[in-house]
N, C-alpha and C positions, 0 to 999 in steps of 0.2 A: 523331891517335888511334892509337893499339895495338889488336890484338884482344882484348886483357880489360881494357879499358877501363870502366869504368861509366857508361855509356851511357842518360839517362832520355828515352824518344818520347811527350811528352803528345799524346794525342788516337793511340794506338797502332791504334785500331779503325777510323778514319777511310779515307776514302779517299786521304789525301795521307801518314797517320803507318804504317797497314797499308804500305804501297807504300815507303817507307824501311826499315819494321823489315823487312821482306822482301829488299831489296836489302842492308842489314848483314849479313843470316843470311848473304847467296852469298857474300859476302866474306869471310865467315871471322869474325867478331865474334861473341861468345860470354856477354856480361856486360848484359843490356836489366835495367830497370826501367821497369817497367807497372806502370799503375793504371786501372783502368773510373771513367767520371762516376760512380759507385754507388760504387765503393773511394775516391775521393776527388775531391772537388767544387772545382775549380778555381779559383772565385769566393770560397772560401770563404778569406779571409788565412791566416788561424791555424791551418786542416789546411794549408795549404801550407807555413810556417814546421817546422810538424811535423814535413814527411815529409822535407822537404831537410835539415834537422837529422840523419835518422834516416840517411835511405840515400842523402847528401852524394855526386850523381852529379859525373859528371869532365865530361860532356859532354851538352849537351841541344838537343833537336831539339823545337822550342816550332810544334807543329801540331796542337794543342788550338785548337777555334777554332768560334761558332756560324754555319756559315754557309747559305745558303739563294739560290732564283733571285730573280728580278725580284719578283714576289708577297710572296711572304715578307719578303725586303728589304725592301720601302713597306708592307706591313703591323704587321710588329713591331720598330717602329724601335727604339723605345725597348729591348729584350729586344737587341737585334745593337749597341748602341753600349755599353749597359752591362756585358752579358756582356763583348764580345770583350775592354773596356778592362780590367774584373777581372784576367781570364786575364791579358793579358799585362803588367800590373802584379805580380801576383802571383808570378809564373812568373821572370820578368827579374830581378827585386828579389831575389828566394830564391837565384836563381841566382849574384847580387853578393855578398851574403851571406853565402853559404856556398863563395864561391873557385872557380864552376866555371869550368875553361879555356875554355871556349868554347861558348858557344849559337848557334842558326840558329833566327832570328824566320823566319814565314812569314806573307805581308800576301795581296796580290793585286794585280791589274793594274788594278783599280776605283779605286786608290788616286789615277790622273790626271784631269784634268780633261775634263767632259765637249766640251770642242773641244778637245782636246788634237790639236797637230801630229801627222801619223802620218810614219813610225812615232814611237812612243813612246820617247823617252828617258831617261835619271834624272833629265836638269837638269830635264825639266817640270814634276817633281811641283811643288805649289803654286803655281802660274801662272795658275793660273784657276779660274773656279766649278768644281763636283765633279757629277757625275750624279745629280738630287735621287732619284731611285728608293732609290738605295741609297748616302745620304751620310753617314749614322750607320756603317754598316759601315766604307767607306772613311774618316771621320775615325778612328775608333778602328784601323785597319791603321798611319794616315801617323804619327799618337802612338806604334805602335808601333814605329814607324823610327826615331823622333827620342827616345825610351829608349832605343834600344841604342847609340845614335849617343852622346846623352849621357853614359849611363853608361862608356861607352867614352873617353873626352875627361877628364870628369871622376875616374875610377878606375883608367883601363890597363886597362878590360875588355875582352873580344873577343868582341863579340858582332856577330854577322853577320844582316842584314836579306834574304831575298830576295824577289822579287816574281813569282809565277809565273801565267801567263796561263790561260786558261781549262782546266781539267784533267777528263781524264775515262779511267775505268779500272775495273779490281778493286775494289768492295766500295763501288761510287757510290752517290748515295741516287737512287734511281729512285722516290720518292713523287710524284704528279701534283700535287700543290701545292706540295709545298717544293723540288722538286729542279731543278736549273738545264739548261737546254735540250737540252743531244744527250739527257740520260739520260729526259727525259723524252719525246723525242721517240721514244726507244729503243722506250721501254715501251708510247707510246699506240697506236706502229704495229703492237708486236705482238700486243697485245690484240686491234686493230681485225681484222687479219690473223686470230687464233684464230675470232673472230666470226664474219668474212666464210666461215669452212670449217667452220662450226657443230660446233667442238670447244670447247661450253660448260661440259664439266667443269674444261678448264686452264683457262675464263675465270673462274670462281668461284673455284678455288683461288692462282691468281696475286690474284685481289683478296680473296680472304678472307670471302667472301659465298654466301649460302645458297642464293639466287633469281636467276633469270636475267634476272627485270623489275629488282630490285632495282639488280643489275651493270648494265644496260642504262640504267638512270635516270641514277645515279649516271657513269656513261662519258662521257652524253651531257653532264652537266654540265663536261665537258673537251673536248668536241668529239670526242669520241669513238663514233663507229659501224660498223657492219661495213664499209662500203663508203665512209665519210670520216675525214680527221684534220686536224681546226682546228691551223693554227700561227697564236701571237699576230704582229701585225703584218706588215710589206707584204713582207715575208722578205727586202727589199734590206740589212738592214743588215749590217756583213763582220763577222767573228770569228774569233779566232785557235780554237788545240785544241790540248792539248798531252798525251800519255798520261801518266799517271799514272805509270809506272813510271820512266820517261824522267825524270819533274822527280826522281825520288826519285835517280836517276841523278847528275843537277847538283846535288842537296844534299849528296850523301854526298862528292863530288868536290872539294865546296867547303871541307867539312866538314874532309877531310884533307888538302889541300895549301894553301889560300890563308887567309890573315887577314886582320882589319878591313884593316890597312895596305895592304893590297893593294886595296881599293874606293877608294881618292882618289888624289891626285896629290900625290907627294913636295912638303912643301912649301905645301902651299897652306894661306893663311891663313884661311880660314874652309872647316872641314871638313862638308860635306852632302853630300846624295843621295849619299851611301855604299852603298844599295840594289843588289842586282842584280835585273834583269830575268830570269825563266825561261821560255824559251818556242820557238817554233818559226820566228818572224818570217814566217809566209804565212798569209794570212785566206785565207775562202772567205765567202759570202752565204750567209745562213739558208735562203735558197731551196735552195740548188744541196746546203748540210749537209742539210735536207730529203731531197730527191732522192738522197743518195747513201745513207742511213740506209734509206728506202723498197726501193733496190735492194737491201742487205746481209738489211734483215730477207726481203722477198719478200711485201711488201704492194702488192696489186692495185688499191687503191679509188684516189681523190682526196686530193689536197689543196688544202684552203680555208685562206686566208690571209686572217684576221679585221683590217682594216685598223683596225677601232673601238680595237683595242686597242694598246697603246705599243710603238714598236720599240725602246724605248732610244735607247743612244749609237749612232751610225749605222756609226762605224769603232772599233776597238779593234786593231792591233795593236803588240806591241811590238818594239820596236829591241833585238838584241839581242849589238849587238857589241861589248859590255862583258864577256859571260858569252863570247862565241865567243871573244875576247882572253885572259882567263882560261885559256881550255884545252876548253871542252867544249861540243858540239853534241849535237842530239838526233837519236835513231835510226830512232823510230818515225814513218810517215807513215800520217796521218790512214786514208784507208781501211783501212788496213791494221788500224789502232786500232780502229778502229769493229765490225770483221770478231772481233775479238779481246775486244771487251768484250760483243757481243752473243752470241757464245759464252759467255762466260763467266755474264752474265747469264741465259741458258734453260735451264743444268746446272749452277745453284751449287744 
């Protein structure tokens, strides 16, 4: 890429496409094409055909994407396999179409199987069953591996797949139902905290709420009280973390110095898991993320650890000496993250 290159970030508001267009601006890059879901509907074919007609970008960063925690996943399956596959049909195809040099898919690490060998490698994908929580998501990510893989094989395209492990930063969705673990664990501890030091006007304006029973009703229906914080499951299960800015770090990196060619082995006759892994390669337990999250924000209650409910996949980390081979490691270490996002979160 050059810096006046034209450059399209779908999903630019997100927490993975904000954290990219952010890291191009420090670079020096001068040339973004934005759209809001409202300016143009991803799903929609024919606004897509449209707009890549119109403003025929050089370079795209495909991190438009519906994604949501454990809840949300096994609730709206049907909404997380059809969306995601839209988008990245739509988005890939326009991009072939219209001669762009090169794209970077963005999947996730859900995409292995639920006993997948730890750590995680690229050879496992498809090895074995997939985590039913959230298998509609993960089929529609590994489809969109084996798009760019294809059109790449069948056209000379270059499009580049990454796989980045649990991310969390600037501009997360912190909602108590849709939003995936630290962010919500961020948020219930500092509600519960505001609670426990009876500063009930932040707690109404952080939730949007008139009444203090009302907030109260509604908290406890998340396990939320002044002096407890329900985490689902027996909190053993490990999880990686990766900051937000950091993967935006390893996309932009990938972005400008390496191509498909460089994801396989000169040579080989059947070309797969082209994929790269993005991630930090060290877990911690949900317990211990708990506990460190508790200490940053300065909540004093309990934690209850609701065994009724599903811990997921028990291990998740990835292998990630395919991206360290590459050239790039990450900077940020987890407390450090956490210390950084939870600022960020109580002064945005």
């Amino acid at each position: 890429m050059h810096k006046d290159s034209k450059i399209y970030i779908a999903g630019h508001r997100g927490l993975v496409g904000s954290a990219i267009l952010k890291n191009l601006e420090t670079r020096g890059y001068t040339r973004f094409v934005t759209r809001t879901h409202k300016e143009l509907d991803l799903t929609d074919a024919n606004a897509v055909k449209i707009f890549f007609e119109k403003e025929k970008p050089e370079y795209v960063f495909l991190a438009a994407a519906k994604v949501g925690g454990i809840v949300a996943n096994n609730t709206y399956r049907a909404d997380f396999i059809y969306e995601n596959l839209m988008i990245q049909n739509n988005v890939i195809h326009y991009s072939h179409i219209q001669g762009v040099k090169k794209l970077l898919f963005l999947g996730s690490t859900c995409i292995y199987p639920k006993s997948c060998p730890q750590p995680m490698k690229e050879e496992y994908l498809l090895t074995d069953t997939l985590e039913y929580t959230n298998e509609p998501y993960a089929i529609a990510k590994i489809a969109g591996i084996k798009m760019c893989e294809s059109y790449n094989l069948q056209y000379g395209s270059n499009f580049i797949s990454v796989m980045p492990t649990n991310l969390y930063g600037p501009n997360d969705n912190f909602d108590l139902e849709k939003s995936h673990v630290l962010p919500a664990l961020i948020r219930k501890m500092h509600v519960a905290k505001l609670l426990s030091e009876s500063r009930n006007d932040e707690v109404l304006e952080n939730l949007k709420m008139d009444t203090l029973t009302d907030a109260k009703k509604y908290l406890k229906a998340f396990g939320v009280t002044n002096d407890t914080v329900e985490i689902w499951g027996t909190g053993a299960p490990m999880r990686e973390f990766l900051w937000s800015e950091d993967m935006a770090d390893a996309c932009v990196f990938i972005m400008e110095n390496r191509d498909f060619k460089d994801t396989y082995e000169t040579g080989s006759i059947e070309i797969r898991n082209t994929h790269i892994n993005i991630g930090t390669g060290k877990d911690i337990s949900i317990k211990d993320l708990a506990m460190l999250i508790k200490n940053v924000v300065g909540f004093k209650g309990e934690l209850v650890f609701n065994t009724d409910r599903p811990d997921g996949t028990i291990k998740k980390l990835t292998d990630v000496s395919k991206l360290n081979a590459l050239g790039w490691k990450h900077k940020i270490e987890l407390e450090d993250g956490i210390k950084k996002v939870y600022e960020w979160y109580i002064n945005r």
